[in-house]
C-alpha positions in Angstrom: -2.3 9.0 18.8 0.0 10.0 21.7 1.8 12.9 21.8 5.3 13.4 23.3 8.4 16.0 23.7 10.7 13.3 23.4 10.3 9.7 22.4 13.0 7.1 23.3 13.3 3.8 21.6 15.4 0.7 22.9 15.2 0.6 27.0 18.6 -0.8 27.2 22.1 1.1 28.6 21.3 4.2 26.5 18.0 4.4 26.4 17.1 4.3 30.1 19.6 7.1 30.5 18.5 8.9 27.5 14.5 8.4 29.1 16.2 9.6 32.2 17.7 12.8 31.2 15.1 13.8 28.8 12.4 14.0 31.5 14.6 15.2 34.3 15.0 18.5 31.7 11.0 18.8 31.9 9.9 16.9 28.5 7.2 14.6 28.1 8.8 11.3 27.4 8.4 8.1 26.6 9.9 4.9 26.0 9.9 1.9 24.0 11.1 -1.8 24.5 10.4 -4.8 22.5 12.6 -7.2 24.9 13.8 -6.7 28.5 14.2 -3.1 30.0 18.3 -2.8 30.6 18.6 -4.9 27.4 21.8 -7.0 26.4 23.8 -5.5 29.1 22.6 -7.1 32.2 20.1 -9.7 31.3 22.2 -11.4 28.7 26.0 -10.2 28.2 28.3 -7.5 30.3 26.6 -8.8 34.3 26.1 -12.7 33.2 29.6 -13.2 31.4 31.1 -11.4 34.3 29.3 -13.5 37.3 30.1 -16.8 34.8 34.0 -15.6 34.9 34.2 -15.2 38.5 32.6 -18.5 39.4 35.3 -19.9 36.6 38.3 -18.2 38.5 37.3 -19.1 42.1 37.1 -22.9 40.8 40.5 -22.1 39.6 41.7 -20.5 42.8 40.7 -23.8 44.5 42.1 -26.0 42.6 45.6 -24.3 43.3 44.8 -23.9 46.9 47.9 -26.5 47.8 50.8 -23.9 46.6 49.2 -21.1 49.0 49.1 -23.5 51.8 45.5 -24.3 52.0 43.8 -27.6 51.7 40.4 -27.7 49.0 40.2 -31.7 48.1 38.0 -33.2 45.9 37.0 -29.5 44.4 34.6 -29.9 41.9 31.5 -27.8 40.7 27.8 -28.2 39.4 26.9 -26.4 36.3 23.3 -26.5 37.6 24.4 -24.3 40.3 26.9 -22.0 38.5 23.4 -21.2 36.1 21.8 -20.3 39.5 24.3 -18.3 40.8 24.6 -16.7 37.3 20.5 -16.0 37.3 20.5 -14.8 40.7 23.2 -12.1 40.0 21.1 -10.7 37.1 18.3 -11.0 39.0 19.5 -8.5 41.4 21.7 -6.0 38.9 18.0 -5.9 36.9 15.8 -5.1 39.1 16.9 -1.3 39.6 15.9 -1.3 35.6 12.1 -1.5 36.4 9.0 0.0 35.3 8.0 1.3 38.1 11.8 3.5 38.7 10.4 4.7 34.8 7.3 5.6 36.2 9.1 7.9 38.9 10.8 9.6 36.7 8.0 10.5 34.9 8.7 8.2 32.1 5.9 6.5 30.1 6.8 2.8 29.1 5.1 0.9 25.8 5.8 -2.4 25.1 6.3 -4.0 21.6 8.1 -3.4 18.4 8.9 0.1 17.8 8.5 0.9 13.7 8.6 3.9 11.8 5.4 5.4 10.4 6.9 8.8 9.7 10.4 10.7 10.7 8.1 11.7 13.8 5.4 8.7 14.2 6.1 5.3 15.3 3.6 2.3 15.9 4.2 0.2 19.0 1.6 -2.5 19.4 -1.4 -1.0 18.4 -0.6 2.1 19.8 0.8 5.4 17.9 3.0 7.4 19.0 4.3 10.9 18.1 7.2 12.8 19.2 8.8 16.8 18.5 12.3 15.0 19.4 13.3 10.9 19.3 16.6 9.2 20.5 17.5 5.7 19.2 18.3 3.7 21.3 18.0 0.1 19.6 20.9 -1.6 21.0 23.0 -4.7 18.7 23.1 -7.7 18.2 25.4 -10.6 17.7 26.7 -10.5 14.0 27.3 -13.8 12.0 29.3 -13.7 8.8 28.0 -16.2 6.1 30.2 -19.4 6.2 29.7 -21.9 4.1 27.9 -24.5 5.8 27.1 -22.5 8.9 23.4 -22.9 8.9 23.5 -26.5 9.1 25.2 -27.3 12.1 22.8 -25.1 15.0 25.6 -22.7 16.3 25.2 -20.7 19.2 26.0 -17.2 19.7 26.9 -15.4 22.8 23.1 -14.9 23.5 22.8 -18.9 23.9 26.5 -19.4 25.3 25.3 -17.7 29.1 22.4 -19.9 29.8 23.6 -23.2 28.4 22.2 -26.0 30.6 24.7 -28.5 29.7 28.1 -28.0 28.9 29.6 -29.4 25.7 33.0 -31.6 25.7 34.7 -29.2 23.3 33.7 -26.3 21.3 35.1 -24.3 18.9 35.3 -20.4 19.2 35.5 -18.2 15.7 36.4 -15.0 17.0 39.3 -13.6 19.6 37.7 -10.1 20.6 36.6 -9.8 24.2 33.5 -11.9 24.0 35.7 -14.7 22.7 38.6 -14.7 25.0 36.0 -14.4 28.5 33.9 -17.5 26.8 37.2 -18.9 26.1 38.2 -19.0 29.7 34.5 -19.5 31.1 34.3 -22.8 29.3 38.3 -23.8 29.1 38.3 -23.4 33.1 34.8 -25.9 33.8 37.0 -28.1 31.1 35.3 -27.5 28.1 37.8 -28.3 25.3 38.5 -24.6 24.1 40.0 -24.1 20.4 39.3 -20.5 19.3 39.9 -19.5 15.3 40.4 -15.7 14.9 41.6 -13.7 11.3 43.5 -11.2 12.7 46.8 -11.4 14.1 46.5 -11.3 17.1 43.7 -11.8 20.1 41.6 -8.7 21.0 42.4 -7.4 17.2 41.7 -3.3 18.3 44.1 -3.8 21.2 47.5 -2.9 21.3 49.5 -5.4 19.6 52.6 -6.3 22.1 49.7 -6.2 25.2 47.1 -8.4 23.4 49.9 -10.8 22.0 51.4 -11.5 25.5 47.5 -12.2 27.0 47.0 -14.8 24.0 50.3 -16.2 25.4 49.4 -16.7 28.7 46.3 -18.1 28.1 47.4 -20.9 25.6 49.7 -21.9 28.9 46.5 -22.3 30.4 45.5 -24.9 27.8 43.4 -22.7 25.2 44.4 -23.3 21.4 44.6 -20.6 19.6 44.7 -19.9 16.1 45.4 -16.5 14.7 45.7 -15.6 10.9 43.4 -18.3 10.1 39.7 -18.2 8.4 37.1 -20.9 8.6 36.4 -21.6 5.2 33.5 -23.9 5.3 31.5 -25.6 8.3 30.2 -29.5 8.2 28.1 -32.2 10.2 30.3 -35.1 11.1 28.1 -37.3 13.3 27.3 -36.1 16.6 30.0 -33.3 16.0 30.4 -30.4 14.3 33.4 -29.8 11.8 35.2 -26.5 10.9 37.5 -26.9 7.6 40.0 -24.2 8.3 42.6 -22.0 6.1 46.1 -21.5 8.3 47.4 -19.8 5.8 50.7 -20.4 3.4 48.4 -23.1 2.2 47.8 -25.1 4.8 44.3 -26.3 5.5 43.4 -27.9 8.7 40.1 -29.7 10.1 39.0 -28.8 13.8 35.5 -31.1 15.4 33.8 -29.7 18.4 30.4 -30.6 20.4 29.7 -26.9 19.8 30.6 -24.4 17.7 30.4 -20.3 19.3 30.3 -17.4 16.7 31.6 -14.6 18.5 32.5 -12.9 15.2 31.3 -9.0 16.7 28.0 -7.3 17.0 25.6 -5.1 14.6 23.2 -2.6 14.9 19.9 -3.8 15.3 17.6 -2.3 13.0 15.3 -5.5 13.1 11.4 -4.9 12.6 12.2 -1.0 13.2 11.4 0.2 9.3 14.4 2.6 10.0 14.1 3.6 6.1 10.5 5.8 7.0 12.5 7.8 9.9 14.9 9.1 7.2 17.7 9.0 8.8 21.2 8.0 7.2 22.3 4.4 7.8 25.6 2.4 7.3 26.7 -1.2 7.8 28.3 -0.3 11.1 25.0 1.9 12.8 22.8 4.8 12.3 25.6 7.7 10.8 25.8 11.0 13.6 27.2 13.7 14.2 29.7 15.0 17.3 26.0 16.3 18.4 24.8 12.5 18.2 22.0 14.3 15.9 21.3 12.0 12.4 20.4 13.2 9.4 17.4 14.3 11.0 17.3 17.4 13.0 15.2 16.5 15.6 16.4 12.6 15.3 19.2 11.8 17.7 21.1 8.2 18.6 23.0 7.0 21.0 25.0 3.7 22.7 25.2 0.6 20.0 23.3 1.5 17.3 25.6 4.4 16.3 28.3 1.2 15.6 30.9 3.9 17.9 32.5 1.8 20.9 29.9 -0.6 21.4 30.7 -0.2 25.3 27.9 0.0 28.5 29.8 3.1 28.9 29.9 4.2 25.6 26.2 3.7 25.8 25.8 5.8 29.1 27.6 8.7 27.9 26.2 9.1 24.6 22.9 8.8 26.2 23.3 12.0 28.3 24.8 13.7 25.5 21.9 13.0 22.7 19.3 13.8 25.6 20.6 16.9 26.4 21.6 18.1 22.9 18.0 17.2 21.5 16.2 19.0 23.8 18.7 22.0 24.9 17.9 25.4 24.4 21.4 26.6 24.8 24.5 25.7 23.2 24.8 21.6 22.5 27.2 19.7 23.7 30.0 17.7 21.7 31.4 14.6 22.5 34.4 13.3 22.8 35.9 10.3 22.4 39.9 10.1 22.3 39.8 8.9 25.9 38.0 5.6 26.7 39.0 2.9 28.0 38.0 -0.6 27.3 38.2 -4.1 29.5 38.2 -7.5 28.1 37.7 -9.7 31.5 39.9 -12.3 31.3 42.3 -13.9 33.8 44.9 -12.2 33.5 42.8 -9.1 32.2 43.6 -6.5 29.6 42.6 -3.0 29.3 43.4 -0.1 27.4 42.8 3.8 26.5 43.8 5.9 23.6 46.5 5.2 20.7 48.2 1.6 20.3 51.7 2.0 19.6 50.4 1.0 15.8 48.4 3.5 15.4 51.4 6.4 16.6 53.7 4.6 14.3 51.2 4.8 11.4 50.7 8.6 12.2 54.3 9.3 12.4 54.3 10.5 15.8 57.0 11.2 18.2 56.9 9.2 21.3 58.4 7.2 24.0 57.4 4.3 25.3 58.1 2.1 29.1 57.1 -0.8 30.6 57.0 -2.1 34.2 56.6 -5.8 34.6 54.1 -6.9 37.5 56.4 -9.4 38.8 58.6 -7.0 39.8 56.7 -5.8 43.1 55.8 -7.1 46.2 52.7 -7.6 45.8 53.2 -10.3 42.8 55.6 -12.0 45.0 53.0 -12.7 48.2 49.9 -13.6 45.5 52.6 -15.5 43.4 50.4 -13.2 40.3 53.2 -12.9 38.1 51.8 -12.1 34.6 51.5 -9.2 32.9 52.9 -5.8 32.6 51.9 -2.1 32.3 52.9 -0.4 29.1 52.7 3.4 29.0 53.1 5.7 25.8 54.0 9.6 26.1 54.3 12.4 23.7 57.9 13.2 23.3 58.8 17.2 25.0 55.5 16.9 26.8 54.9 13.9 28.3 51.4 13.7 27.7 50.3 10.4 27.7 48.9 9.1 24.0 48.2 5.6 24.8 48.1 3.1 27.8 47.8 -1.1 27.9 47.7 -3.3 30.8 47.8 -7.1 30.7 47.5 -8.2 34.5 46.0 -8.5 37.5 42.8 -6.0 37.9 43.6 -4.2 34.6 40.2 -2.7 34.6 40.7 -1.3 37.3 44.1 0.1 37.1 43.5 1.7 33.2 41.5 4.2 35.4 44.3 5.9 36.6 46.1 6.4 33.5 42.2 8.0 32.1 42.3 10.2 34.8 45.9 11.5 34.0 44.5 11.8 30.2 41.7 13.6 30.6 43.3 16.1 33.0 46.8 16.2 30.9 48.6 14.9 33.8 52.1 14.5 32.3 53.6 10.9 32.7 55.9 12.6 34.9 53.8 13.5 37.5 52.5 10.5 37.5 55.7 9.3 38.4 56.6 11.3 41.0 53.3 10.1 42.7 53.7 8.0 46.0 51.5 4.8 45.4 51.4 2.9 48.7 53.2 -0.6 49.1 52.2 -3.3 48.3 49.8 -2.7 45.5 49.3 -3.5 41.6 48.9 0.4 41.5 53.0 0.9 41.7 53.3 -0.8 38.6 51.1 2.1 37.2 53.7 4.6 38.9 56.9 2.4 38.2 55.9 2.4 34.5 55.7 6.3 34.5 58.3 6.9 36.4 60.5 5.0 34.0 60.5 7.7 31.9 
């Protein structure tokens, strides 16, 4: 048996911070992984998707070179190399996750599946380990809702989707959250036949609806069917297809036939192999139940990133991991978190992004605001890219001014949601963000036209 201060499980976003912090404090650490060290993030989802959407998007680019001016004839790409490209990207964002950075830090690494003997023992291989504090760290994993008929027809999840070596004729997407819509566009782009089911009302269901609604309508321009309120009722074989026998609602059935079918129906915690019942800790559908401390049930048990089912963001992941680190092993006064101001990306072309209340949520709440919104082709710099989608929303507090809620559909959304965080976090009031000079010609004025407005 091995002995430890802290004991980290899952190398993945949170973990390798958690690992991280806990031995830059002075503790004895170690770490488990039973996969990849970085995890999902950047072997398999965030870094791959992202290097897929950008090859997707210059292909695009080129296509439309004509209109800007430019001659690109016979523009064409190979799939082969796009998987290359893709490879070589996480290649590079992976290596700074490596055993021997672990080893620098002080951090010792065991490989295998990590499973509860005990609330403070854990077999990993043949080894056992033993630990004063342990962080869980276990990461997620895609989550696929029984459909009639689903397990015969050899579905793919987003795990399969970013190494595909050939690309199907037409596929069918069930599910219009953010790892939806970017396969969506990945596939719809290298011209993949793209019809994409979702239950809720709207693409991006959490977003804000008016933002989300007007990204699902520019994309359809772009040749993606879309299919909101509707459920997939039952999935069949029909030859060298696949069928999905579809509820539109008011009665109407309808039957959709694809190559491939993607389930990008969300994630779950993945407690798989880890025996989580001998660590005691409290468990629910959506993750491992904590506190504002990130402690469990468990006093000296913490968790953080995914398998906590809160944001299931890299960022998320990061910040939770310092937080749980630092709480477990303090000796002064813990730290809470706190979580009304995050933003989230989904990284389609246009983008969307978002942080704090939709305008749903302030209207369910009862709560006084005021709302603005600058359209992007309204400045300069929409006119000399000819980028004219999207729009900046903003909503304030009314008296204050204190910004509740912000949504961008556009051009470099992610990027642009950080300035409206910034104001949030230090209670900038929309005002002054108006009375800001943003420099000409940027997408940024939107940001300070929008705020201004009020």
């Amino acid at each position: 048996m091995k002995e430890y201060d802290c004991l980290v499980i899952g190398a993945g976003s949170a973990g390798m911070v958690a690992a991280g912090q806990a031995a830059a404090m002075g503790a004895k650490t170690a770490i488990t992984e039973k996969w990849k060290l970085g995890g999902d993030c950047p072997n398999r989802a965030c870094v791959p998707t992202k290097a897929l959407l950008h090859s997707a998007k210059l292909y695009s680019q080129f296509q439309q070179a004509e209109k800007y001016g430019l001659k690109a004839e016979n523009v064409s790409f190979d799939w082969t190399k796009v998987q290359e490209w893709k490879d070589k990207v996480v290649a590079e964002r992976v290596s700074s996750e490596s055993e021997a950075n672990l080893k620098e830090q002080g951090v010792d690494l065991f490989w295998g599946q990590t499973s509860f003997q005990s609330d403070t023992e854990v077999k990993v291989g043949e080894e056992i380990l033993k630990a004063k504090k342990i962080i869980i760290c276990a990461g997620s994993q895609p989550a696929v809702f029984p459909i009639e008929g689903l397990d015969s027809i050899d579905f793919i999840t987003s795990n399969e989707a970013v190494d595909l070596k050939n690309l199907p004729k037409s596929i069918i997407i069930v599910g219009a959250g953010a790892v939806g819509i970017e396969f969506s566009q990945i596939f719809s782009r290298f011209g993949v036949d793209v019809t994409v089911i979702e239950a809720a009302p709207h693409v991006i269901p959490a977003a804000d609806k008016e933002t989300a609604e007007a990204l699902g309508g520019y994309l359809s321009n772009l040749g993606i069917k879309f299919y909101i309120n509707a459920k997939v009722q039952k999935f069949e074989k029909d030859g060298n297809l696949k069928k999905a026998i579809v509820d539109l609602g008011e009665g109407q059935t309808q039957e959709f036939r694809a190559e491939e079918v993607l389930m990008a129906t969300g994630r779950r915690p993945d407690f798989d192999g880890m025996n989580i019942e001998a660590s005691g800790v409290q468990t629910e559908k959506r993750g491992i139940v904590v506190d504002e401390y990130l402690k469990t049930s468990k006093d000296h048990i913490y968790a953080a990133g995914d398998i906590t089912g809160v944001m299931q963001f890299t960022h998320m992941a990061t910040y939770q991991a310092i937080h749980a680190a630092y709480n477990a092993l303090t000796d002064k006064e813990p730290v809470k978190t706190d979580y009304r101001v995050v933003p989230w990306v989904a990284f389609s072309d246009p983008e969307i992004a978002g942080v704090g209340k939709t305008e749903e949520r302030l209207q369910e709440e009862g709560a006084k605001y005021e709302k603005n919104i600058f359209e992007f082709k309204n400045l300069g710099k929409s006119t000399t890219q000819a980028e004219y989608n999207g729009f900046v929303k903003i909503l304030a507090e009314e008296g204050t001014g204190q910004i509740l809620g912000a949504f961008i559909v556009g051009p470099d959304a992610g990027e642009l949601i950080h300035e409206l965080v910034v104001a949030m976090v230090g209670k900038v009031s929309v005002d002054a963000v108006g009375k800001a000079i943003f420099a000409y010609p940027t997408w940024s004025e939107a940001v300070g036209s929008a705020a201004a407005m009020f």
